[in-house]
C-alpha positions in Angstrom: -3.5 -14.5 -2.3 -3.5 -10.9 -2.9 -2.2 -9.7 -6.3 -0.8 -6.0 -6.0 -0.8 -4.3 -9.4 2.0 -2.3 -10.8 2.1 0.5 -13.4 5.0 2.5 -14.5 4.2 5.3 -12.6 3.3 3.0 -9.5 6.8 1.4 -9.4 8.1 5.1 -9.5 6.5 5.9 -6.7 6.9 3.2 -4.1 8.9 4.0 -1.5 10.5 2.6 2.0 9.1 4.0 5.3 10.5 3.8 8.6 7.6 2.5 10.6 4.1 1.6 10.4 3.7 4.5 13.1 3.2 4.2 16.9 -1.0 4.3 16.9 -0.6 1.0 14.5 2.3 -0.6 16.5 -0.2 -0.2 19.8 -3.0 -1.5 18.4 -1.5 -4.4 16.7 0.2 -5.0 20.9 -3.0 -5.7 22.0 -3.6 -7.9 19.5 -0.6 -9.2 20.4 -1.5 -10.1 24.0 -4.6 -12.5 22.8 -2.5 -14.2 20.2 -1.5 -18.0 21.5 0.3 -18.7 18.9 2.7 -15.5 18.6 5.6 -17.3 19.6 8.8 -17.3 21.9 10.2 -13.9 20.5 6.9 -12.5 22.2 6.2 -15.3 24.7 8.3 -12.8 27.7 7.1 -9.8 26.4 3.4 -11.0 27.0 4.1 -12.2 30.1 5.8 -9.2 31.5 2.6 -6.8 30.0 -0.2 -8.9 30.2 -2.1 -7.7 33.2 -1.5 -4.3 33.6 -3.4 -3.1 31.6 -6.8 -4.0 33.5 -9.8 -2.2 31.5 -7.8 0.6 30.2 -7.7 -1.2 27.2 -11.5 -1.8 26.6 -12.3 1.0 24.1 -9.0 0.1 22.1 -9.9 -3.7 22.2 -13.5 -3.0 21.1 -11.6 -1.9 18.0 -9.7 -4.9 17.1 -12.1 -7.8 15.4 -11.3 -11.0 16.5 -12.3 -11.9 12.6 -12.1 -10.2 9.6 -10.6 -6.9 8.1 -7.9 -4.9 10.2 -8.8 -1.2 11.4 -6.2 0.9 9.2 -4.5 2.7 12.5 -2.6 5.0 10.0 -5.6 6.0 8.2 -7.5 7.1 11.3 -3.7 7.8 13.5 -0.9 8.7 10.7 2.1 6.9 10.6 3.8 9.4 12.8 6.4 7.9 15.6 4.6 10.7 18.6 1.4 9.3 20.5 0.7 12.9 21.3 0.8 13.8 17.4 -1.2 10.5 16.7 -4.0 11.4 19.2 -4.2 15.1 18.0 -5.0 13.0 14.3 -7.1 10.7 15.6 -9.6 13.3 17.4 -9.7 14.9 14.2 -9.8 12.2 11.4 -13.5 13.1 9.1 -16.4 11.3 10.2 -16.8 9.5 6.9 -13.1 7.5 7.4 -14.2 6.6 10.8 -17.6 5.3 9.7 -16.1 3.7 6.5 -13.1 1.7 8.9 -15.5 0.9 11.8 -18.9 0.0 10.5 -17.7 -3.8 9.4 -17.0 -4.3 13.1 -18.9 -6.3 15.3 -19.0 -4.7 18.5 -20.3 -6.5 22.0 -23.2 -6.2 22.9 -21.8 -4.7 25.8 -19.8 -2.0 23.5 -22.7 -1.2 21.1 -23.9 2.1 23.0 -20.1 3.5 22.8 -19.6 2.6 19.4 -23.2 3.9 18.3 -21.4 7.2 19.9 -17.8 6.6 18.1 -19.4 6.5 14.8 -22.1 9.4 15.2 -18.6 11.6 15.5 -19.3 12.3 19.5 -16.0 13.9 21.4 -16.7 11.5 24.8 -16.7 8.2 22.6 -13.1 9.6 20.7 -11.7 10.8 23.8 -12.4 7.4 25.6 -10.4 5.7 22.5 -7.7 8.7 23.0 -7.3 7.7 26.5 -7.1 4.3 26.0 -4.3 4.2 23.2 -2.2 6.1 25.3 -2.4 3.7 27.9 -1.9 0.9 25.8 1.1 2.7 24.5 2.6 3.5 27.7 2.6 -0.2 28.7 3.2 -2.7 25.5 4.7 -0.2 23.6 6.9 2.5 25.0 9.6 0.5 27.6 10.4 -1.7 24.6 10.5 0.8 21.5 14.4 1.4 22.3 15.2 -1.6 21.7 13.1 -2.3 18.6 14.0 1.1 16.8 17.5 -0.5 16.0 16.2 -4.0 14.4 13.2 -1.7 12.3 16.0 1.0 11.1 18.2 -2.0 9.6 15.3 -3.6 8.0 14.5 -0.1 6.2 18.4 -0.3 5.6 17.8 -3.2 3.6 14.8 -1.8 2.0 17.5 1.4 0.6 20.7 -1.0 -0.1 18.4 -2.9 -2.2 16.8 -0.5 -4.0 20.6 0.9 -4.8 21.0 -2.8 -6.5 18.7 -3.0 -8.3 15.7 0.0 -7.9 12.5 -1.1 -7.0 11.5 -4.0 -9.1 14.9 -5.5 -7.2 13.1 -4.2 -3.9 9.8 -6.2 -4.7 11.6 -9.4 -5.7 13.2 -9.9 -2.0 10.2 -8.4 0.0 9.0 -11.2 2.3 10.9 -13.8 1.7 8.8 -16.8 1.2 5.4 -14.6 2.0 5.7 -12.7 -2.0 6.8 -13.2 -5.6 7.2 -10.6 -7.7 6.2 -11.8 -11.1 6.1 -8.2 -12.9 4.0 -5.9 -13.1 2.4 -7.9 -10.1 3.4 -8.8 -6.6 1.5 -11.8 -5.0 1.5 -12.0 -1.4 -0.2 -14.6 0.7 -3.1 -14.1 2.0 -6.6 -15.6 3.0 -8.2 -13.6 1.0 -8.0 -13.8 -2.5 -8.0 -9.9 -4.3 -6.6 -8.1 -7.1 -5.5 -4.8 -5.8 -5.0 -1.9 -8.7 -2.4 1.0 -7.1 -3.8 3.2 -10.2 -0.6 5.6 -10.1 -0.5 5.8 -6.1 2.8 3.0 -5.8 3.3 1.4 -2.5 4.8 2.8 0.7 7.1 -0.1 1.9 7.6 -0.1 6.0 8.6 -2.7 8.9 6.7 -3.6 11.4 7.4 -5.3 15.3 4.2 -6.9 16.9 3.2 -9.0 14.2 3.4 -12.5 13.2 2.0 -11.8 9.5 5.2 -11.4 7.2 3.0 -9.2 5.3 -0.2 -6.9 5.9 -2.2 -4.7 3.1 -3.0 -1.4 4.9 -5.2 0.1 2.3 -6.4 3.9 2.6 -10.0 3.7 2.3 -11.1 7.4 1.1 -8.0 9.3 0.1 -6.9 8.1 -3.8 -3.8 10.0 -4.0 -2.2 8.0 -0.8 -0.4 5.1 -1.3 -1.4 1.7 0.3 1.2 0.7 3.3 2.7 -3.1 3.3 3.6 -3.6 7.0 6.4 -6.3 7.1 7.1 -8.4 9.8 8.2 -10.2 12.0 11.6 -9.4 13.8 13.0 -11.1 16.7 16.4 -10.5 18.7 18.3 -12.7 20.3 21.1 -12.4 23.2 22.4 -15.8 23.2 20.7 -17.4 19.9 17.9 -20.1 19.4 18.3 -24.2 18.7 15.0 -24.1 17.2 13.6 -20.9 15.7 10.2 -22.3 15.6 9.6 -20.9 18.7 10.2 -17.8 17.7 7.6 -18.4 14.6 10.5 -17.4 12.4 11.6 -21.0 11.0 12.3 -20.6 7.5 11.5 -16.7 7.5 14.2 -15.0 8.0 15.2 -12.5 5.0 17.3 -10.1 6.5 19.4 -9.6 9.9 21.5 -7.5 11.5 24.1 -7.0 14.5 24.8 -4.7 16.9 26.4 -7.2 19.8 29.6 -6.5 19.3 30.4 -10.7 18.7 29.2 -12.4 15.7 26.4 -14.7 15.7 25.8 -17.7 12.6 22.4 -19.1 11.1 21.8 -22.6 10.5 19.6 -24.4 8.3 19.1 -27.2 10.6 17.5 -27.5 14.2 20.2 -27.7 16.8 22.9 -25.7 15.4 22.8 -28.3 12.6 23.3 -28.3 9.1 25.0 -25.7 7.0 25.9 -22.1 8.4 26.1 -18.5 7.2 28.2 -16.1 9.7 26.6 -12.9 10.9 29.2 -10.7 11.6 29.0 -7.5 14.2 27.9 -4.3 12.3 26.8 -6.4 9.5 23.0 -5.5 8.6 21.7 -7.1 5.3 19.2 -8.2 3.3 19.7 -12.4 2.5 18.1 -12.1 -1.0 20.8 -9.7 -1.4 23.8 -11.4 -0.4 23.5 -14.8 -0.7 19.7 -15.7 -2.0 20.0 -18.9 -1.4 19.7 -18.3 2.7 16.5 -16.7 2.0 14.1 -17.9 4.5 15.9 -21.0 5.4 17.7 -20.9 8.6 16.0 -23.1 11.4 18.6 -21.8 14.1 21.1 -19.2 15.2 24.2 -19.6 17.5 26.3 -16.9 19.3 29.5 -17.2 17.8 30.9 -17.8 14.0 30.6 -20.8 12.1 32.5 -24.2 12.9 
């Protein structure tokens, strides 16, 4: 469990964001492609990209521990939506970040002489990572980012619409469905790790994220005091024709917010099957469930095309 502390001046400034940024979206693909247990709402994607990446990957994949803490991609990428702009940050992010984010990995044996090079600042060892995360990007990430922009931009919707409800304590309270409680001045969110994390004035930058199957990640800038930590929030999945049995979508019993852009209206149940009880998605209809009707919170077990009944 980590336990996010608020202050006055924290709560005023925490804020939604648009997206984690593309450098942190590519890195957390790769992870992606290694993860068995990802799901059904990534089960195509993996299949359709894994493979073509061959060993352009490698320097990226040396980056990402298969234990342990995250590399912050913002901190050392930015949260911008350009690879071109998130290279030009990357090959000139301060040695001291790069050391502070890398030294707790373990590199390969077979990695060790590169990453000796990557943290004594060298332009070959960044160049290689340079290379790499545009080809990761231009694979896992960039033929699907049209059609993820629309699901991220109506989760940020429901970040603003409740916000306008209730301002940001309202914000907190339906973050992450099941995943946090707000119990003020402190949001708990599950985690591993148990830590009491202090904002001190900084507040909390709130943004979706696609390829992950944590509801909620703690991106915490390491050397900067005056930036605010990032919560990434996750996961989203899409549908065409529905799902009997969201578990295979890892999404049974998460779901928190939804949206549709069909043009027909879709339902959830909160039974496998189709079974159970049922709450109509209408076309056109983005919203957050903590909002509308908080008792649908992160119980729905399936979705159908088609209304209820």
């Amino acid at each position: 469990m980590k336990r996010i502390h608020f202050t006055a001046e924290d709560l005023a400034r925490t804020r939604g964001a648009p997206t984690i940024g593309v450098a942190a979206e590519t890195f957390d693909s790769v992870r992606m492609l290694s993860n068995r247990d990802a799901g059904l709402a990534f089960r195509g994607w993996q299949v359709s990209v894994r493979g073509r990446l061959g060993d352009r990957a490698g320097p990226l994949a040396a980056l990402i521990p298969a234990r342990g803490p995250l590399v912050d991609a913002m901190s050392l990428m930015g949260s911008t939506p350009s690879i071109d702009e998130a290279v030009d940050i990357w090959m000139a992010a301060p040695g001291a970040l790069l050391r502070v984010e890398l030294e707790h990995i373990g590199f390969r044996p077979t990695h060790r002489t590169w990453a000796r090079g990557l943290l004594d600042g060298t332009r070959e060892a960044r160049l290689q990572v340079a290379s790499a995360l545009r080809a990761c990007h231009r694979v896992t990430v960039a033929p699907y980012w049209s059609g993820v922009r629309s699901p991220l931009g109506e989760v940020r919707a429901g970040y603003v619409r409740a916000m306008a409800d209730g301002g940001v304590e309202r914000l907190l309270a339906v973050l992450g469905g099941s995943a946090a409680r707000w119990r003020p001045p402190v949001l708990e969110v599950a985690h591993p790790r148990d830590e009491d994390v202090h904002l001190n004035g900084r507040g909390l930058v709130i943004a979706p994220t696609m390829f992950s199957t944590d509801q909620i990640e703690l991106l915490l800038p390491p050397l900067d005091p005056s930036r605010s930590p990032t919560p990434a929030v996750g996961t989203i999945a899409w549908f065409r024709s529905g799902s009997p049995d969201l578990r295979g979508q890892s999404m049974d019993n998460r779901t928190s917010s939804y949206g549709n852009r069909t043009g027909t209206a879709f339902a959830l149940h909160d039974w496998y099957g189709y079974g159970g009880n049922c709450w109509p998605i209408w076309n056109e209809s983005p919203a957050n469930l903590q909002s509308v009707n908080p008792a649908w919170d992160t119980i729905a077990s399936s979705v159908s095309r088609g209304t209820c009944g």
